[in-house]
ROSE-4610 file (N, C-alpha, C; in Angstrom, 1 decimal, always signed):
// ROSE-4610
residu = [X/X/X/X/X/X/X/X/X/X/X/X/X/X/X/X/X/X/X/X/X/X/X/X/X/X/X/X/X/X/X/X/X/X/X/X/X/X/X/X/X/X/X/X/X/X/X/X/X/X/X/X/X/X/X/X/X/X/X/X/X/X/X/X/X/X/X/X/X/X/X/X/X/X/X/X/X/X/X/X/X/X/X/X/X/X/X/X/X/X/X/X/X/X/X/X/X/X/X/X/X/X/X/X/X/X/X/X/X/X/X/X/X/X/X/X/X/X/X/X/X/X/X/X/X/X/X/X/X/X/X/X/X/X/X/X/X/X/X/X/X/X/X/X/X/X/X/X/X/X/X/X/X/X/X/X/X/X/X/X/X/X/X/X/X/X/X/X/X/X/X/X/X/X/X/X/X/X/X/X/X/X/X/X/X/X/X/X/X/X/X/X/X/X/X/X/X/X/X/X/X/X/X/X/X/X/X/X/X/X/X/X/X/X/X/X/X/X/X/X/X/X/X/X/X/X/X/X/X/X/X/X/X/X/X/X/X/X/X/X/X/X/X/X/X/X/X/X/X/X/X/X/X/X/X/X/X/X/X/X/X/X/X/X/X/X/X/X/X/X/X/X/X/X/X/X/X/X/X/X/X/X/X/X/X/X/X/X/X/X/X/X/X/X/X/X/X/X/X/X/X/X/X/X/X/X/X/X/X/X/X/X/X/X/X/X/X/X/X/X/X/X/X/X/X/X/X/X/X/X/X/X/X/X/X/X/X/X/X/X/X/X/X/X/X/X/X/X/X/X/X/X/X/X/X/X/X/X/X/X/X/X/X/X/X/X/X/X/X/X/X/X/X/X/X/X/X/X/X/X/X/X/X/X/X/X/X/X/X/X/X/X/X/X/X/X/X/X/X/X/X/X/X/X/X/X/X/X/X/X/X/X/X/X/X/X/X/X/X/X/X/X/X/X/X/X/X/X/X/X/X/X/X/X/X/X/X/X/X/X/X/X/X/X/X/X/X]
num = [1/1/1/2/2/2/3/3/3/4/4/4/5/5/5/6/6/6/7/7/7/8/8/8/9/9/9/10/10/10/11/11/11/12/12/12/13/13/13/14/14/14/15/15/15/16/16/16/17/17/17/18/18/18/19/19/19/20/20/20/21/21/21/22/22/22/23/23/23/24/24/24/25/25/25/26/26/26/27/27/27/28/28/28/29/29/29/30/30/30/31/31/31/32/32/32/33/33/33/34/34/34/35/35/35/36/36/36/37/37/37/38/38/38/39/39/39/40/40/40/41/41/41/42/42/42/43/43/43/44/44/44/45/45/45/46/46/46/47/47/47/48/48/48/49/49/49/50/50/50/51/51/51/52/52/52/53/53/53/54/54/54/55/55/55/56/56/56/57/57/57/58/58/58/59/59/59/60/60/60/61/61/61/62/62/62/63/63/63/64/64/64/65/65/65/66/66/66/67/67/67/68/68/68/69/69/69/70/70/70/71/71/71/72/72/72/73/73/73/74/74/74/75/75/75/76/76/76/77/77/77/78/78/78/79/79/79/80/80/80/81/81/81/82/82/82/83/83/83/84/84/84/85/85/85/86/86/86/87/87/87/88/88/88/89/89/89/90/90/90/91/91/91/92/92/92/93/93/93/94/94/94/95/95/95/96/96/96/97/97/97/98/98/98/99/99/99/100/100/100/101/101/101/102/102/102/103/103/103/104/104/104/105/105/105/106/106/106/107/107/107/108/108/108/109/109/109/110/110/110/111/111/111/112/112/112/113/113/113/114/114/114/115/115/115/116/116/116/117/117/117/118/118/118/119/119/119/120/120/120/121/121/121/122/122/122/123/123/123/124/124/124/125/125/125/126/126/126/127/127/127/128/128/128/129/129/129/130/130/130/131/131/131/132/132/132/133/133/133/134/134/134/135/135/135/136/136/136/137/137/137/138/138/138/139/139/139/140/140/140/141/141/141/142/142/142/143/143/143/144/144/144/145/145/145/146/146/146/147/147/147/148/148/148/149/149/149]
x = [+0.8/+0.0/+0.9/+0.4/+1.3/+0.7/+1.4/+1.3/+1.3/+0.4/+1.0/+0.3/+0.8/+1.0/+0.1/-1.8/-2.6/-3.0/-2.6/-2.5/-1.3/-0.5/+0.2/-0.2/-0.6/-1.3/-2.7/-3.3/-4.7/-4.2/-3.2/-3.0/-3.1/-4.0/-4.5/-4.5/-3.2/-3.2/-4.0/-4.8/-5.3/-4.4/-5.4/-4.7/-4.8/-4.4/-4.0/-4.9/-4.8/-6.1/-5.4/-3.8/-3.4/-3.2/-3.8/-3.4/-2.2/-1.6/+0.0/-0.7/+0.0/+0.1/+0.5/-0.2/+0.2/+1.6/+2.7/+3.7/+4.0/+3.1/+3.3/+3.2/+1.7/+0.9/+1.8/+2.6/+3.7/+4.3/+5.4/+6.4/+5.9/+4.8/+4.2/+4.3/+3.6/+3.5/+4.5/+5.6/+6.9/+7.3/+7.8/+8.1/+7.8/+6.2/+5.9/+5.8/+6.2/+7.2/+8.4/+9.1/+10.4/+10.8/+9.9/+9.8/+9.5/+8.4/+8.0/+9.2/+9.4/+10.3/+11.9/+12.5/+13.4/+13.3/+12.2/+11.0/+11.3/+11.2/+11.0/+12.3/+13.2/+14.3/+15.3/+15.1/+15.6/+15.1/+14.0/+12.8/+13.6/+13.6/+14.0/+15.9/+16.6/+17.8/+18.1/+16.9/+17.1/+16.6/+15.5/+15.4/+16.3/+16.9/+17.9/+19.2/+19.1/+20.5/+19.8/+18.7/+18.2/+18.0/+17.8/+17.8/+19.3/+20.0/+21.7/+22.3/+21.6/+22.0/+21.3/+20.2/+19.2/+19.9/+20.6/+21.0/+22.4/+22.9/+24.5/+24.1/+23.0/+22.9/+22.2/+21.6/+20.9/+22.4/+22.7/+24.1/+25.1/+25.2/+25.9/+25.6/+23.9/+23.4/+23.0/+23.4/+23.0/+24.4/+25.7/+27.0/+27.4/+27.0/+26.3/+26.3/+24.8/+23.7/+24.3/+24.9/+25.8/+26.9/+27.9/+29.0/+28.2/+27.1/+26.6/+26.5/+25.7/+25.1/+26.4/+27.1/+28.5/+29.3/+29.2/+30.0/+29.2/+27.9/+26.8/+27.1/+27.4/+27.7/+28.6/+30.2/+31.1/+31.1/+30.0/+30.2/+29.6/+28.9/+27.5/+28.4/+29.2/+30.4/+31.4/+31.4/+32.8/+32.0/+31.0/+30.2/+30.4/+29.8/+29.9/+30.7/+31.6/+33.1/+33.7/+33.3/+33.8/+33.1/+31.7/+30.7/+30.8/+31.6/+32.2/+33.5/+34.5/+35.4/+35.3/+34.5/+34.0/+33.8/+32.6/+32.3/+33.5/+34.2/+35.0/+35.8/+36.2/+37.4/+36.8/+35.4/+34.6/+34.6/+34.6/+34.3/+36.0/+37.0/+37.9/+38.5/+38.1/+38.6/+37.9/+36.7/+35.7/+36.5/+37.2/+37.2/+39.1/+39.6/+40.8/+40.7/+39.2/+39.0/+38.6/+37.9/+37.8/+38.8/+39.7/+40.9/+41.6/+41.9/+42.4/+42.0/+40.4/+39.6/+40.0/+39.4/+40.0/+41.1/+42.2/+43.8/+43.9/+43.0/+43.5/+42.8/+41.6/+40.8/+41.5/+42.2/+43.0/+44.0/+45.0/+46.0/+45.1/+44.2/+43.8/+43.0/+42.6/+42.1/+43.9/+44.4/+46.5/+46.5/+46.6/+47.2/+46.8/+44.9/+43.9/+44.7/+44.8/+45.4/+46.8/+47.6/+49.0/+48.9/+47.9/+47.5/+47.0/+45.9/+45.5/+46.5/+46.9/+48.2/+49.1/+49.5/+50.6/+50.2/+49.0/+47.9/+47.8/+47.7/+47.9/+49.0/+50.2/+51.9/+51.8/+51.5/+51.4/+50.7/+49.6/+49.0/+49.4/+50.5/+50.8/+52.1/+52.9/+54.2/+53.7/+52.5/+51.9/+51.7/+51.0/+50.7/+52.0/+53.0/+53.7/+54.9/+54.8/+55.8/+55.3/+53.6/+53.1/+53.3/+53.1/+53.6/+54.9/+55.9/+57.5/+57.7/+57.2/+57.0/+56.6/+55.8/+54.7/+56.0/+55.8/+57.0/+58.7/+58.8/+59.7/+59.5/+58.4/+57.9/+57.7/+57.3/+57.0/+58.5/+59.1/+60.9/+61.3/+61.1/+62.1/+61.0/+59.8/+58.7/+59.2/+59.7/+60.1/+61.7/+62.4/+63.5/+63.7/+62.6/+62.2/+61.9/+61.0/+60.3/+61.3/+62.1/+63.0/+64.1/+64.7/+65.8/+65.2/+64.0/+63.5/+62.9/+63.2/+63.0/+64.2]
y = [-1.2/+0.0/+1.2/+2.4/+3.3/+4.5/+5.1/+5.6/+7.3/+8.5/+9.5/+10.6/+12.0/+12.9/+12.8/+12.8/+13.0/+11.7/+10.7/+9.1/+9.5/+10.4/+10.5/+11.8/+12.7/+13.9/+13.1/+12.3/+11.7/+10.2/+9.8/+8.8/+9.1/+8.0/+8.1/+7.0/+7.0/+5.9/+5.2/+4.5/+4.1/+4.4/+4.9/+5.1/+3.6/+4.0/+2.7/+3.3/+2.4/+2.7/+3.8/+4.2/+5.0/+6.7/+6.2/+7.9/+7.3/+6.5/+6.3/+5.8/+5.9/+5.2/+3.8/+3.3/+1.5/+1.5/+1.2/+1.0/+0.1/-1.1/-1.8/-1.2/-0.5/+0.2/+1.4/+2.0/+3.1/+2.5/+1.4/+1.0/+0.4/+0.1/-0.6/+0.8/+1.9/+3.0/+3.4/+3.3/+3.9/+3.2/+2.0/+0.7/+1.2/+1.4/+1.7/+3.2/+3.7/+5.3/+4.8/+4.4/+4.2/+3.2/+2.3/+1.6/+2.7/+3.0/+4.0/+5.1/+5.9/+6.7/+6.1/+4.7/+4.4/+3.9/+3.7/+2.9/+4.4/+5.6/+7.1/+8.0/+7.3/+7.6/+6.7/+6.2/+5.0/+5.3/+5.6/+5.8/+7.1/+8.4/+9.5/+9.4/+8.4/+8.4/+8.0/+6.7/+6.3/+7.3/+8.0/+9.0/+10.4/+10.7/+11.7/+11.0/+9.8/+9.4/+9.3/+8.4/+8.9/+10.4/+11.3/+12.7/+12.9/+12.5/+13.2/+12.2/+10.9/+10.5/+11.3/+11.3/+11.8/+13.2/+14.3/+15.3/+15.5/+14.3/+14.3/+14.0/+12.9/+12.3/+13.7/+14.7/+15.5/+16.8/+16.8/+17.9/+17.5/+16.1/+15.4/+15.6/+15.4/+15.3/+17.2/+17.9/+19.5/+19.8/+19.2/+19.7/+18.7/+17.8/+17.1/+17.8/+18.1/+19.1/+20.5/+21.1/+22.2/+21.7/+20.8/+20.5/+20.3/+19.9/+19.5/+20.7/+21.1/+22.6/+23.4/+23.1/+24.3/+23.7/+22.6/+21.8/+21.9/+21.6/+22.3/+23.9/+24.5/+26.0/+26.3/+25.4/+25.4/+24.7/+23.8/+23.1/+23.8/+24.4/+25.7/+26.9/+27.3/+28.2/+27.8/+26.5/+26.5/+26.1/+25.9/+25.4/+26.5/+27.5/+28.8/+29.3/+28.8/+29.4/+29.0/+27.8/+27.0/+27.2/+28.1/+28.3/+29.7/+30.6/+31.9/+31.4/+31.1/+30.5/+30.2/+29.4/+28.3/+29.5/+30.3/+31.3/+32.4/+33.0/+33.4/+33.0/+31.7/+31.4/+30.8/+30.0/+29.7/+31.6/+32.7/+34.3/+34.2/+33.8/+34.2/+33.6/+32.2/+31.5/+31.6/+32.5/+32.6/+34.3/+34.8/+36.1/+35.9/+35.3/+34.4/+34.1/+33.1/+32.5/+33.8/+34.7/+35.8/+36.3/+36.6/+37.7/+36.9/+35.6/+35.0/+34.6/+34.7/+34.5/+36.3/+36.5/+38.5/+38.2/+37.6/+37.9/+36.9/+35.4/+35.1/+35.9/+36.4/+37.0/+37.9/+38.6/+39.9/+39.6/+38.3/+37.7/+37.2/+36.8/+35.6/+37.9/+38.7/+39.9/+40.2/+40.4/+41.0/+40.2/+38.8/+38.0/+37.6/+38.2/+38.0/+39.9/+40.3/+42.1/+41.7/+41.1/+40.7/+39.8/+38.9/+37.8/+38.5/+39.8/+40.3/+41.2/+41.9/+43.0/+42.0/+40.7/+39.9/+39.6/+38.6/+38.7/+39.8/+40.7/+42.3/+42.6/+42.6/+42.9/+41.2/+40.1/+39.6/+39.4/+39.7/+40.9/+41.5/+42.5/+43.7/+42.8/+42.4/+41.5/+40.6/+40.1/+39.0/+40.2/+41.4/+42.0/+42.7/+43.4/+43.4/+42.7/+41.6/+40.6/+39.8/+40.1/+39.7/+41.0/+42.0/+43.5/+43.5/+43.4/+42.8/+41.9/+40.1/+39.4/+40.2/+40.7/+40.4/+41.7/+42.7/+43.7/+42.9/+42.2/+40.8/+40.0/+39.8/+39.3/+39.6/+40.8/+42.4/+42.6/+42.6/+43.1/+41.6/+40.7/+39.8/+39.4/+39.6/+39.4/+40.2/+42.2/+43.2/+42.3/+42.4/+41.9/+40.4/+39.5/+38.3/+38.6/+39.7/+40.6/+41.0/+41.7/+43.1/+42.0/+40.6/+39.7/+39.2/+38.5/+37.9/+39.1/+40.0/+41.1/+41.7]
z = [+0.0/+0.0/+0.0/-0.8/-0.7/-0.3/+0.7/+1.2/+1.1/+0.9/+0.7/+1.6/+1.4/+2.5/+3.5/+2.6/+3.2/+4.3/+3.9/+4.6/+6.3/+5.7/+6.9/+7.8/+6.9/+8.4/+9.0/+8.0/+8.9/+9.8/+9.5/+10.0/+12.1/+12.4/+14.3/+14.6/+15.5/+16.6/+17.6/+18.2/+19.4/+20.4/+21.2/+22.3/+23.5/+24.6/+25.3/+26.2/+27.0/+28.5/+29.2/+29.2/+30.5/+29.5/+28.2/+27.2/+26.5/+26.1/+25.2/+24.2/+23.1/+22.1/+21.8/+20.8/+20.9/+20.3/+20.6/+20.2/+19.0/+19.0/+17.3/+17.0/+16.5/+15.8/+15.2/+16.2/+15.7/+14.7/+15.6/+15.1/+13.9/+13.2/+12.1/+11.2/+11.6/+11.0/+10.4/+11.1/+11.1/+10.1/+10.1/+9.2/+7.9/+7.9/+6.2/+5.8/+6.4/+6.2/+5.8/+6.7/+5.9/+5.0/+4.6/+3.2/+2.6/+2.8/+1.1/+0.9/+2.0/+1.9/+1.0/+1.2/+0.7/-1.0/-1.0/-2.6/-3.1/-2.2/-3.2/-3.4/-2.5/-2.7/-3.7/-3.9/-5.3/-6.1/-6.2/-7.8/-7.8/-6.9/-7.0/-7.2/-6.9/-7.3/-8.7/-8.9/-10.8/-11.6/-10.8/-12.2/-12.3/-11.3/-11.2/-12.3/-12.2/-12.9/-14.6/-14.5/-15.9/-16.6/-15.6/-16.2/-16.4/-16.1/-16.3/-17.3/-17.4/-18.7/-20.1/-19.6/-21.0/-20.9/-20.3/-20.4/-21.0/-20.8/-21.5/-23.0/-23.3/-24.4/-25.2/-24.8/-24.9/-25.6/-24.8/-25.1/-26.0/-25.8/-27.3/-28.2/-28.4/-29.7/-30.3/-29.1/-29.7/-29.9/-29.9/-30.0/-31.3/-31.7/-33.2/-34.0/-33.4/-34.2/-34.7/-33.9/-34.0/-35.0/-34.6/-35.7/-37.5/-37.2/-38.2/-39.2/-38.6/-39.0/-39.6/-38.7/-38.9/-40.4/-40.6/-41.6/-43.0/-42.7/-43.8/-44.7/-43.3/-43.7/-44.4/-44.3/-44.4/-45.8/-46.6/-47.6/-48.5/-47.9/-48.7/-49.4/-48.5/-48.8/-50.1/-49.8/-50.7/-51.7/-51.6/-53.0/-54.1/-53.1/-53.8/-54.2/-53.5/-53.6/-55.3/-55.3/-55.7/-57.8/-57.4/-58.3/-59.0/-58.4/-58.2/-58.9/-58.9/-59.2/-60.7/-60.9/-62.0/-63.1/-62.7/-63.7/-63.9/-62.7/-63.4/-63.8/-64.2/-64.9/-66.6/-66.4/-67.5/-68.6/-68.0/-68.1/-68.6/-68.2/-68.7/-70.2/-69.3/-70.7/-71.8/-71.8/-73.2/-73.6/-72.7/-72.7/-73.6/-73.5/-73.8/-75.3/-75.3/-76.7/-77.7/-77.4/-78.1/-78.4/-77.5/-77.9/-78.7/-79.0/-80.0/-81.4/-81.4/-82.5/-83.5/-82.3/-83.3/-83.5/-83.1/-83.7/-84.7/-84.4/-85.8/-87.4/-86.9/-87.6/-88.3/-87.4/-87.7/-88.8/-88.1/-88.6/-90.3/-90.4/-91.6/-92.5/-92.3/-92.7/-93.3/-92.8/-93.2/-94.1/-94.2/-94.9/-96.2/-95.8/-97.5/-98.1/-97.4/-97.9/-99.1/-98.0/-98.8/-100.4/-99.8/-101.2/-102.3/-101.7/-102.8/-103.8/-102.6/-103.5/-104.1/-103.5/-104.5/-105.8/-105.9/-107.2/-108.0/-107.3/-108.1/-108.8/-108.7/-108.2/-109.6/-109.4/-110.3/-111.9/-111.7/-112.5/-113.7/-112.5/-113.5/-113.8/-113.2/-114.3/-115.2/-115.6/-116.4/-117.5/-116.7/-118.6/-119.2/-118.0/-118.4/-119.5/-119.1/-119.9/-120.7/-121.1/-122.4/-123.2/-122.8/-123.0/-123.9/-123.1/-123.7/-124.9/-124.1/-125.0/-126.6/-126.5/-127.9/-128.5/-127.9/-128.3/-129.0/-128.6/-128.7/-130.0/-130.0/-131.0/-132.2/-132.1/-133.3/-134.1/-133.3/-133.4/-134.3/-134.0/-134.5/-135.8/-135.7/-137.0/-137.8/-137.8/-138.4/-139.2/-138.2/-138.5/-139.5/-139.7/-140.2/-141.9/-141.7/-142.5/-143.5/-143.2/-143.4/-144.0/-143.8/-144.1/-145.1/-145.4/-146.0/-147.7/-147.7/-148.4/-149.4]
């Protein structure tokens, strides 16, 4: 039977014929006071040890939770970092490929200029030395002309 507060302020002894108290009757009283009392001091000892386990397990798991969090942050960052990075160098090397597309551009625009003026420059030595030739020709035809006469 268990026993609680109000069990022990109403708890009344018989009295004895001379006014005393029955002494079993105490000593019985007493007995199951200090059972229950030691039943509530073990329950109240296990669960003090269970709250300081569940509180360490508790602070573990929020010092976890925290590393966790923090490592999250730390991957999120470099992701970025890492994405930041990416574009500006993807930005360079396009910025890279241009600058060398205009130079070959540049380079292949000079070199159609040169081809054209050499074609030209050849051109004029083609008419000129059919020019010659044929003048060449004229002369030694006169001269063919003029022997044969």
């Amino acid at each position: 039977m268990k026993i609680s507060p109000l069990d022990i302020l109403q708890q009344q002894f018989k009295g004895r014929l001379f006014g005393g108290l029955d002494p079993d009757e105490v000593d019985g009283f007493l007995q199951q006071v200090s059972q229950e009392m030691e039943e509530l001091l073990r329950e109240n000892s296990s669960l003090k040890e269970q709250n300081r386990r569940i509180t360490g397990e508790l602070e573990e798991m929020n010092g976890r939770e925290k590393a966790l969090r923090e490592t999250m942050l730390a991957a999120h960052r470099i992701t970025e970092d890492m994405k930041s990075n990416s574009q500006k160098e993807a930005t360079l090397i396009i910025t890279e490929a241009e600058l060398q597309g205009e130079k070959l551009l540049s380079t292949a625009e000079a070199r159609l200029v040169e081809l054209r003026v050499e074609i030209q420059e050849l051109r004029r030595q083609k008419l000129q030395f059919e020019s010659s030739f044929r003048s060449l020709l004229d002369n030694h035809y006169k001269m063919l002309s003029a022997s044969n006469e």
